[in-house]
Backbone bond lengths (Angstrom), bond angles and torsions (degrees), N, CA, C in turn:
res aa  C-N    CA-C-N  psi(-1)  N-CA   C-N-CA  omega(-1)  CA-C   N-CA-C  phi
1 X - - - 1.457 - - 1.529 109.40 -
2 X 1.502 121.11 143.82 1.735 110.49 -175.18 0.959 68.14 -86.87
3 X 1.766 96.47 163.93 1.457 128.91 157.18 1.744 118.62 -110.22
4 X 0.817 112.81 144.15 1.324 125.02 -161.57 1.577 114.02 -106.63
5 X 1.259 119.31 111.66 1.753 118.56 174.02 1.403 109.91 -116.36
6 X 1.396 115.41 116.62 1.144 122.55 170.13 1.978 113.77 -102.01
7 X 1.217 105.45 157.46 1.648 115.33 -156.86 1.749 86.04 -137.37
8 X 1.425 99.73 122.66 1.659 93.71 152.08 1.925 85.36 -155.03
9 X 1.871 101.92 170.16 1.248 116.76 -168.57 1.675 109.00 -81.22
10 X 1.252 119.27 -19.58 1.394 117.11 165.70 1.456 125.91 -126.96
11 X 1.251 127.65 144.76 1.314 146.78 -151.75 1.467 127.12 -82.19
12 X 2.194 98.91 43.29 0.965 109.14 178.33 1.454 148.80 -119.64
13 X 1.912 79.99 51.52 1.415 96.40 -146.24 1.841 107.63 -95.74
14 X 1.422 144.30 156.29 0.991 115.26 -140.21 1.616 106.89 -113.29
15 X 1.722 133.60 151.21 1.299 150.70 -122.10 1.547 79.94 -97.44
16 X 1.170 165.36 -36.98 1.113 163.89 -169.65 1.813 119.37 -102.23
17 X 1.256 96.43 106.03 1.547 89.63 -173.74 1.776 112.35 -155.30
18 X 0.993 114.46 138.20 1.832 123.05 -155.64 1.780 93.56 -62.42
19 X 1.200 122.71 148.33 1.039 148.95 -165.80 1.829 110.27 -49.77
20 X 0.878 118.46 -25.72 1.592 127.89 177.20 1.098 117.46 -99.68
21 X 1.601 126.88 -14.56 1.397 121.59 172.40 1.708 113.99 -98.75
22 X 1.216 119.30 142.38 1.455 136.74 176.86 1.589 107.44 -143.48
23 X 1.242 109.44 139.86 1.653 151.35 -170.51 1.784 112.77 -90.55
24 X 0.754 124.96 123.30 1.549 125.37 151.46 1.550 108.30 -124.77
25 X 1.585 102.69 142.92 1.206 104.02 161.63 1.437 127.97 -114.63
26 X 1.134 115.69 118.22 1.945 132.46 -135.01 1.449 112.70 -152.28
27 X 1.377 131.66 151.50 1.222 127.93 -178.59 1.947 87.46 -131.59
28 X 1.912 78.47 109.60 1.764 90.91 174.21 1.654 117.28 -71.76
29 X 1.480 123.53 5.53 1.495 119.54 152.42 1.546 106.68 -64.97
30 X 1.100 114.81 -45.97 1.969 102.50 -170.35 1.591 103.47 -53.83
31 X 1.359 99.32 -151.24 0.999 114.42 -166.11 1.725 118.14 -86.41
32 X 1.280 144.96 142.31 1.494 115.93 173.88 1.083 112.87 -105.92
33 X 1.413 118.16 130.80 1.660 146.25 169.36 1.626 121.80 -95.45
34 X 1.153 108.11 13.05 1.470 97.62 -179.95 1.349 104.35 -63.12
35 X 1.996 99.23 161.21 1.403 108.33 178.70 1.365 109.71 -95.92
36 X 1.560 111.94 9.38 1.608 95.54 -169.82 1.909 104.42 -149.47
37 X 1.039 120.73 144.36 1.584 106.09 -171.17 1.664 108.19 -92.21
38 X 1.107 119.18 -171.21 1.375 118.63 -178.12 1.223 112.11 -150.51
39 X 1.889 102.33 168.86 1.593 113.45 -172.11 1.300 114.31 -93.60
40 X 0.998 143.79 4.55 1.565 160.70 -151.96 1.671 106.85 141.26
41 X 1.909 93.39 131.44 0.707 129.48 173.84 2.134 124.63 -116.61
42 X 1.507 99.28 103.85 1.676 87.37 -171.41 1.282 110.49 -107.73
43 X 1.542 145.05 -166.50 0.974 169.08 -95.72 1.251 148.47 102.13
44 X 1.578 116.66 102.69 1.520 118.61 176.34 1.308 113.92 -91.64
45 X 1.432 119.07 128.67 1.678 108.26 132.56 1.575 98.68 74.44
46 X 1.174 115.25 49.80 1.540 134.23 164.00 1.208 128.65 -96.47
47 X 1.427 110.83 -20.94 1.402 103.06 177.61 1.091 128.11 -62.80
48 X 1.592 124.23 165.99 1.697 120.08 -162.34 1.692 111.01 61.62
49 X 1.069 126.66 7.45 1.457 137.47 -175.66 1.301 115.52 -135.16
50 X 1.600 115.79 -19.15 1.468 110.11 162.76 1.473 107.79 -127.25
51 X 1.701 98.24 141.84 1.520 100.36 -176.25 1.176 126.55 -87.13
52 X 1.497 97.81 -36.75 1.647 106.94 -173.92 1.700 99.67 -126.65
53 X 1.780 100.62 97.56 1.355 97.40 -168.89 1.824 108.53 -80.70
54 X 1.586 106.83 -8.54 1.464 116.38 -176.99 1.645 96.79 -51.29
55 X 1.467 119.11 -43.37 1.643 134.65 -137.48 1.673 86.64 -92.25
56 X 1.436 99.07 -41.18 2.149 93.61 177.69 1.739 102.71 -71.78
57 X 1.377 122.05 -27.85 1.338 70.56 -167.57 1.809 101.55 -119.82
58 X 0.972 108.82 32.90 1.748 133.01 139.69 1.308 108.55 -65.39
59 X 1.005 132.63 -61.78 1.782 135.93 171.68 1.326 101.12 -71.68
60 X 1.423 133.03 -32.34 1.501 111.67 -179.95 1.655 109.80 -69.74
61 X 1.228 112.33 -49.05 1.798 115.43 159.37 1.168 130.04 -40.81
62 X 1.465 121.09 -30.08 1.224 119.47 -171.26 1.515 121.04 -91.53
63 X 1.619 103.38 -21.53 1.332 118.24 179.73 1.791 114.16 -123.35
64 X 1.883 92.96 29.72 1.486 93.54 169.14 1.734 107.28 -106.58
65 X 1.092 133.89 146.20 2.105 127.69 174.40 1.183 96.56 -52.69
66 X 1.148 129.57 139.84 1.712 122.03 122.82 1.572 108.36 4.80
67 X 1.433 109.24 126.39 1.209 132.62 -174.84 1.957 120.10 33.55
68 X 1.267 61.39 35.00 1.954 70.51 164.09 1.862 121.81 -99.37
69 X 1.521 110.71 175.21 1.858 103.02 -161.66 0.968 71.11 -129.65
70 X 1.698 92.94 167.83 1.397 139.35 152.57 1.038 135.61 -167.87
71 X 1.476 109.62 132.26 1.723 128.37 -152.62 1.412 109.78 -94.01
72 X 1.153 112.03 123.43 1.655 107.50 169.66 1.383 107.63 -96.29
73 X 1.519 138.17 145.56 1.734 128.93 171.15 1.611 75.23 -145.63
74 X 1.691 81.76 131.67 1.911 104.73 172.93 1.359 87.89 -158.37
75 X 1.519 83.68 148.41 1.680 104.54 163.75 1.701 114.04 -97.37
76 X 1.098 130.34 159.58 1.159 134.00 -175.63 1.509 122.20 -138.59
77 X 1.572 93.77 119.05 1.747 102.57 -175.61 1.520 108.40 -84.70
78 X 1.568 106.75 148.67 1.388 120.50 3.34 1.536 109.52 -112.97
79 X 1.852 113.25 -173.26 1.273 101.02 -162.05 1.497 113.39 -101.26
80 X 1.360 111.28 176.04 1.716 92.07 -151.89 1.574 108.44 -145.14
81 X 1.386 138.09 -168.07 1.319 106.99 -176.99 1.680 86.45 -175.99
82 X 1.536 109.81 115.09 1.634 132.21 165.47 1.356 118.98 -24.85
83 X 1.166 105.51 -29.05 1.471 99.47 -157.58 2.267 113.26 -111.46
84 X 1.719 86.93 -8.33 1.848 92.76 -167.57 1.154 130.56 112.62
85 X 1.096 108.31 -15.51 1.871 138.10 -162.28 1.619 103.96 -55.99
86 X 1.723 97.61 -65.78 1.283 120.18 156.82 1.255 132.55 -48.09
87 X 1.625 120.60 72.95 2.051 111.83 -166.51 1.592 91.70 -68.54
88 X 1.370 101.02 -179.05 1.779 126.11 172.99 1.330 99.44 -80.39
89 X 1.767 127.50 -28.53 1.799 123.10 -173.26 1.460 98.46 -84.48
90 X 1.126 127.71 -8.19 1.225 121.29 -171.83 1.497 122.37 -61.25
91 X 1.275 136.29 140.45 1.289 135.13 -158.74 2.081 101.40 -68.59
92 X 0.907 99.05 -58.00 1.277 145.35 161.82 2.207 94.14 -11.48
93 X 1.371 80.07 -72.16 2.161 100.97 -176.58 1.644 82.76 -79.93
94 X 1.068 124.24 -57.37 1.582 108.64 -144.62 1.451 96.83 -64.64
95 X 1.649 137.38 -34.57 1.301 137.12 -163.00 1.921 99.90 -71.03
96 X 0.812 104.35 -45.05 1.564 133.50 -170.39 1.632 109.73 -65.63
97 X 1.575 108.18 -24.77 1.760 118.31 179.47 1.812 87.76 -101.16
98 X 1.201 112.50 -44.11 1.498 105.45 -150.66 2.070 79.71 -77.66
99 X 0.893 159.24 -55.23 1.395 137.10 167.75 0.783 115.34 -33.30
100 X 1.421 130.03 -60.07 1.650 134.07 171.82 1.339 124.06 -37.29
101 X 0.752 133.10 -33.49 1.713 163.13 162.40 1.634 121.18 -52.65
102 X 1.462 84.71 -62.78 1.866 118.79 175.20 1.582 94.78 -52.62
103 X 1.434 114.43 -90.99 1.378 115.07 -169.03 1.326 117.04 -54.19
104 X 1.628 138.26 -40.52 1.257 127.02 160.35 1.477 125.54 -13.37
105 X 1.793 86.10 -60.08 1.783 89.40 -170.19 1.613 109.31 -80.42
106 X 1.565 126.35 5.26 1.136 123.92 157.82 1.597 121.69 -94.77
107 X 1.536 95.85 16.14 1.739 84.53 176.21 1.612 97.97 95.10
108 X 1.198 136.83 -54.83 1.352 124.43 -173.26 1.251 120.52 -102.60
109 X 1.366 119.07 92.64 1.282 120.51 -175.60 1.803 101.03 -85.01
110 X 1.681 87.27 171.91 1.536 98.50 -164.54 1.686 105.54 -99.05
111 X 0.853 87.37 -30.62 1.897 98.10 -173.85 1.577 93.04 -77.70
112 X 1.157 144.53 14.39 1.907 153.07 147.48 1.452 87.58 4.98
113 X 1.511 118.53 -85.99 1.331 136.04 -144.75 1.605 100.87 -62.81
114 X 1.063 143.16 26.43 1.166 141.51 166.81 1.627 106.35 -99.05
115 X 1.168 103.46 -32.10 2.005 108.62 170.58 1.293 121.38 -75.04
116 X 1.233 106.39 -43.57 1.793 133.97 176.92 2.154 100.43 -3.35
117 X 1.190 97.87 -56.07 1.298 105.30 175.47 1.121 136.35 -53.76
118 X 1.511 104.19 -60.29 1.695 105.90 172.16 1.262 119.29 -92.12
119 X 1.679 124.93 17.63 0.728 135.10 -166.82 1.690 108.54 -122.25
120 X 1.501 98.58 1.42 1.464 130.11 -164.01 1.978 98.12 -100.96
121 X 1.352 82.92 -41.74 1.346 91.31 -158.39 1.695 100.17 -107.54
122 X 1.317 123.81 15.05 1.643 115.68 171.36 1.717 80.76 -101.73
123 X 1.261 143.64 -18.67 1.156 118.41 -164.88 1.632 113.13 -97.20
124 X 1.246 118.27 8.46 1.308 137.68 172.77 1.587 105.08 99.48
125 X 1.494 148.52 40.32 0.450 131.40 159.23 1.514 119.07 -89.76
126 X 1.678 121.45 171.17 1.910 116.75 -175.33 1.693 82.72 -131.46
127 X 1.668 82.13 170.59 1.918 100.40 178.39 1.400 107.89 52.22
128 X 0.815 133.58 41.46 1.700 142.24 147.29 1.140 120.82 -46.50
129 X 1.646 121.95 93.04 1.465 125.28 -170.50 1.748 98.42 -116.59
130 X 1.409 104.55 152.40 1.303 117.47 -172.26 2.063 96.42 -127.24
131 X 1.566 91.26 110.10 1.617 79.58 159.01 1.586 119.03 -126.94
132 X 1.419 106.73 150.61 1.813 105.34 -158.79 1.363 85.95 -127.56
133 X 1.695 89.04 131.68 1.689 102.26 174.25 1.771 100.87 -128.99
134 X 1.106 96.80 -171.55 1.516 110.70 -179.30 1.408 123.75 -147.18
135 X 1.800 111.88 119.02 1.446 93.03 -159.32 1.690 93.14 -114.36
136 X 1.151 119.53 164.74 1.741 114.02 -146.98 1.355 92.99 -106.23
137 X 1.459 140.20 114.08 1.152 150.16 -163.38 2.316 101.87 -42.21
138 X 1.223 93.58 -56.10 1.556 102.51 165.47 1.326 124.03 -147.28
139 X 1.439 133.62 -166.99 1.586 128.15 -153.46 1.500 94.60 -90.23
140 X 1.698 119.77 65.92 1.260 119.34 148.03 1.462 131.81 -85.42
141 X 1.442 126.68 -18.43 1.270 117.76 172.21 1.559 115.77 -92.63
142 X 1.900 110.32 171.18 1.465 93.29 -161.54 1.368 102.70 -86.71
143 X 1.179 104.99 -46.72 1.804 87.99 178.87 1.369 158.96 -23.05
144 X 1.372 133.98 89.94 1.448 123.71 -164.77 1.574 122.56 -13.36
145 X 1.009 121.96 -87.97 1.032 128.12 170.35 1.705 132.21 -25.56
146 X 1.346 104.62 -38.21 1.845 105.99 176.28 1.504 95.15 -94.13
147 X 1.415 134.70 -7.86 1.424 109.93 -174.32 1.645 89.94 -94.00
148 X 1.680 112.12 -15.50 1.722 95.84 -178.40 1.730 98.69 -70.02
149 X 1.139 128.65 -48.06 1.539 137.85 148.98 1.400 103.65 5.51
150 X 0.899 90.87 -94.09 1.632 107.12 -175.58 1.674 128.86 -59.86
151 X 1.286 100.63 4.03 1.455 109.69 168.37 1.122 108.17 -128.13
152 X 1.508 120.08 21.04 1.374 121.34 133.95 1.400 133.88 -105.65
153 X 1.223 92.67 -15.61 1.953 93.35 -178.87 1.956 94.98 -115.72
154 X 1.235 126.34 20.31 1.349 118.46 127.53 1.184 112.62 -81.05
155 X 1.001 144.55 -64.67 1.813 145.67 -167.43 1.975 91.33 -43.58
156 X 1.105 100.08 -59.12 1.481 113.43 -176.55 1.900 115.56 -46.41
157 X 1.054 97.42 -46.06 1.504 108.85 169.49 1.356 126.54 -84.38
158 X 1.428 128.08 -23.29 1.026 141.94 160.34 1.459 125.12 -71.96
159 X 1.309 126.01 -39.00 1.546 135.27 147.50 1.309 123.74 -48.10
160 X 1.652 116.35 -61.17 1.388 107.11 173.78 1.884 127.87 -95.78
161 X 1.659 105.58 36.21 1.443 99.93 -170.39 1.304 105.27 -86.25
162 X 1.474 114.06 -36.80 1.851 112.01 -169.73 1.618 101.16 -79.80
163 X 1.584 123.46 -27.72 1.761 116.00 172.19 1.355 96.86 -47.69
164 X 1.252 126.43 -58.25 1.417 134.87 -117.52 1.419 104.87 -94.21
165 X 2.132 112.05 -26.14 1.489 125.66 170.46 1.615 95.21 -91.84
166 X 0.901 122.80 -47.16 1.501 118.79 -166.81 1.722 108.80 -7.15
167 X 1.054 105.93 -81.71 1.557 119.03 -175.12 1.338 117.07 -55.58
168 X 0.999 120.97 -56.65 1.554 151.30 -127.94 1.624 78.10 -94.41
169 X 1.804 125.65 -49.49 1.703 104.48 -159.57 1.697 102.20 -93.12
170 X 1.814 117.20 -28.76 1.064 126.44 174.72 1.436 137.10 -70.75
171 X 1.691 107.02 -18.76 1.310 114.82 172.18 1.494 125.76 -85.59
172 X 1.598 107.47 129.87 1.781 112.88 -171.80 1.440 102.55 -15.10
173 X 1.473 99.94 168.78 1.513 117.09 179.81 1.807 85.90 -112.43
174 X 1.323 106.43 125.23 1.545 88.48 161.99 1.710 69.06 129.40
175 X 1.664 126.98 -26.28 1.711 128.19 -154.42 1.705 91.59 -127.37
176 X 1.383 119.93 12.46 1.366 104.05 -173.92 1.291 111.34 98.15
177 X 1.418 123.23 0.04 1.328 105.80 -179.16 1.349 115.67 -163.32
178 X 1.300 122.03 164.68 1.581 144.60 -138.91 1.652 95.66 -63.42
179 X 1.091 125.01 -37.32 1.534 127.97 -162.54 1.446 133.41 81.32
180 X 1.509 111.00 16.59 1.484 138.94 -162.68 1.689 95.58 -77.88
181 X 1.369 101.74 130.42 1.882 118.60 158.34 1.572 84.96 -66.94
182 X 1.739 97.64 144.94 1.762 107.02 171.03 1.603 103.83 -80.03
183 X 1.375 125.26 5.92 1.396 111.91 171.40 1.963 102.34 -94.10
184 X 1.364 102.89 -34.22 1.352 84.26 174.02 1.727 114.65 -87.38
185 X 0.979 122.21 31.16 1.621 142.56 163.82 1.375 94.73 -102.51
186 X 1.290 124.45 -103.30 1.620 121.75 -176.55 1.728 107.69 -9.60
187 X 1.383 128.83 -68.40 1.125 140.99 -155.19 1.780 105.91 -62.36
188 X 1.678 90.42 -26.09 1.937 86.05 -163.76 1.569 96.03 -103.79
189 X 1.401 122.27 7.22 1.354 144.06 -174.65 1.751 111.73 -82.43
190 X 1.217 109.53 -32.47 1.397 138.96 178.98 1.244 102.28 -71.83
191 X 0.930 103.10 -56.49 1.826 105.34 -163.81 1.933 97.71 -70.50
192 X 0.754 112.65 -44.27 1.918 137.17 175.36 1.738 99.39 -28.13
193 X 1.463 94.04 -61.83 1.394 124.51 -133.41 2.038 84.84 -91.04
194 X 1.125 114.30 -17.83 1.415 128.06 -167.92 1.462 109.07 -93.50
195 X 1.542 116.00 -33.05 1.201 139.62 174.97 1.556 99.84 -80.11
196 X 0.893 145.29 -52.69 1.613 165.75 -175.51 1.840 104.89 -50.87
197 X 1.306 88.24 -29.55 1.843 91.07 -160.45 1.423 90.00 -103.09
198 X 1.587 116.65 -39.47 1.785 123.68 -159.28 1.775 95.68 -43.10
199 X 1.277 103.58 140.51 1.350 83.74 172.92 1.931 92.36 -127.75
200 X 1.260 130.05 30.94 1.418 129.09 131.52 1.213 118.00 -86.34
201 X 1.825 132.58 33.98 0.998 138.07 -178.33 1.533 98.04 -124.85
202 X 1.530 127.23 66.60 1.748 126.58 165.49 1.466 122.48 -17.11
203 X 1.452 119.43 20.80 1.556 123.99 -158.49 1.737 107.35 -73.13
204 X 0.825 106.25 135.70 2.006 112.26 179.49 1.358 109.02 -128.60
205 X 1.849 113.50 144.52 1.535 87.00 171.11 1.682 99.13 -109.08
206 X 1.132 124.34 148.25 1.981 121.02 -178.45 1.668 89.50 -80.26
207 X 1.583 79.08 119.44 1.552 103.75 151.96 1.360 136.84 -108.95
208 X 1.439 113.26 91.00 1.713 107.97 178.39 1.752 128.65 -88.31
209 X 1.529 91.10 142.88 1.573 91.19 177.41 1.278 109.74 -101.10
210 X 1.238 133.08 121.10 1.490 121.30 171.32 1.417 110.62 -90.00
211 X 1.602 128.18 143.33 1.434 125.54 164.13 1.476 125.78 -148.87
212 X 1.471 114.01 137.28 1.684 110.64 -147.30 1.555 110.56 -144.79
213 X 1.038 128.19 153.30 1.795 112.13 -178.20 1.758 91.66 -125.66
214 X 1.554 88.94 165.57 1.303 109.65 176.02 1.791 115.63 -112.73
215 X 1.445 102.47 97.90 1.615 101.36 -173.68 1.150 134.78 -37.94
216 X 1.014 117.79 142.23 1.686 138.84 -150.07 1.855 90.58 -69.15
């Protein structure tokens, strides 16, 4: 039976779990100490959470077997839309650049997954495939399937938008951050959140998967 180890930075992982899976709670920037290497290695939705992705996937190589994978899936700010729908004044783009911006100058930018590749392949990995999807901000397109899409990564975006500005628009400038009163956050949050739902707004966010092996 594989066994399964999952890693996240807080300790909220859950008390019931099938006999092959085990938990650590670990911050994969340090250093890695595992006692045992592995056959695949995945990852969602890290960006802005890792700084030095050169250093993850140096440790992802080092503690993958001979001909073992690993998947990167990130979303990438900001979100955007084929058709125009989406302007640059839009509350919607402007919240979504001004994060983009924010975390840059902390070292963790959000748009990460645009390196993923050559950054895949300075660490010795081969077969480096990039696939780019698009998930529809909400149930604006007609198709079954992308409007079910989209009524998950609205719920998804709508839950974590005020965590995710909290800090980032209210904290000093000079401390990492925008210098915003949380009432003029709340207030410009509205307008966000209005854009988020519009569904004459074609808005998507690009989701890439990266995936790569480590030669035999």
């Amino acid at each position: 039976m594989p066994q399964v180890t999952g890693v996240d930075l807080s300790p909220i992982q859950p008390s019931a779990v099938p006999p092959n899976v085990s938990f650590f709670v670990d911050d994969l920037e340090d250093v890695w100490d595992y006692s045992t290497k592995f056959d695949f290695i995945f990852s969602r939705f890290l960006t802005g959470s890792i700084r030095d992705w050169p250093k993850f996937f140096n440790q992802s190589f080092e503690f993958l077997n001979p001909g073992g994978k690993i998947e990167i899936m990130d979303i990438i700010y900001p979100p955007r839309s084929d058709d125009g729908t989406l302007s640059e004044d839009s509350p919607l783009y402007k919240w979504a650049t001004l994060l983009l911006r924010t975390f840059a100058a902390m070292g963790s930018p959000l748009d990460s997954a645009l390196k993923y590749k050559e950054q895949l392949e300075a660490a010795g990995f081969v077969d480096v495939h990039v696939v780019q999807r698009k998930w529809p901000m909400n149930r604006w397109p007609k198709a079954q399937i992308y409007k079910q899409i989209g009524t998950w990564a609205n719920q998804n975006t709508m839950d974590a938008l005020a965590a995710i500005s909290l800090a980032v628009f209210t904290r000093p400038e000079g401390q990492g951050g925008l210098g915003w009163t949380s009432e003029e956050l709340e207030v410009f949050l509205i307008e966000v959140r209005k854009d988020i739902k519009d569904h004459t707004i074609h808005s998507y966010w690009p989701i890439w998967s990266v995936y790569a092996t480590k030669p035999e």
